[in-house]
N, C-alpha and C positions, 0 to 999 in steps of 0.2 A: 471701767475697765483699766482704766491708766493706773491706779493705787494697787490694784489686785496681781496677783502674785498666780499664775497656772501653772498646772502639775505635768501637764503634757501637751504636746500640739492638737490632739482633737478637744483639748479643754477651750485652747484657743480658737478653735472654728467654730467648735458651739458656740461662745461668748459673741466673737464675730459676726455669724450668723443671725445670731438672736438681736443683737444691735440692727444691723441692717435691714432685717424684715420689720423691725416695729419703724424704719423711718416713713416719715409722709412724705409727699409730693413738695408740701411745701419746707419742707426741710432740705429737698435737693435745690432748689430753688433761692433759699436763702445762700446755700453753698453758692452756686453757680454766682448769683449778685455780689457775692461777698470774695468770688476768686475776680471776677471781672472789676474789680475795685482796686484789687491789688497790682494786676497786670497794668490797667491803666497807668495808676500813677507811676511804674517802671516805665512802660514808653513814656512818658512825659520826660525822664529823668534821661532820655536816651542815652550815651555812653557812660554814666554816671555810675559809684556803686550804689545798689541801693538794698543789702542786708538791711534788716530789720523795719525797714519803710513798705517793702513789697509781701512782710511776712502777714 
């Protein structure tokens, strides 16, 4: 989806759409481990910046 180029906004919500119904369970799951990873190591770094460490 990222490289491709749409002609209109419901090109958009199909493309969308279509992404989202083919995800698994365990793809939410990877997200969730993989945002709870990030979060983490910003607390850790509490007042700190931390662009590009938290991304």
């Amino acid at each position: 989806m990222k490289t491709h180029r749409y002609e209109n906004l419901e090109d958009i919500k199909r493309a969308v759409t279509s992404v989202l119904k083919n995800l698994t369970s365990e793809d939410f799951q990877e997200c969730f481990y993989k945002w709870e990873e990030r979060w983490t190591k910003c607390v850790r770094l509490g007042e700190e910046y931390c662009e590009g460490i938290c991304a």
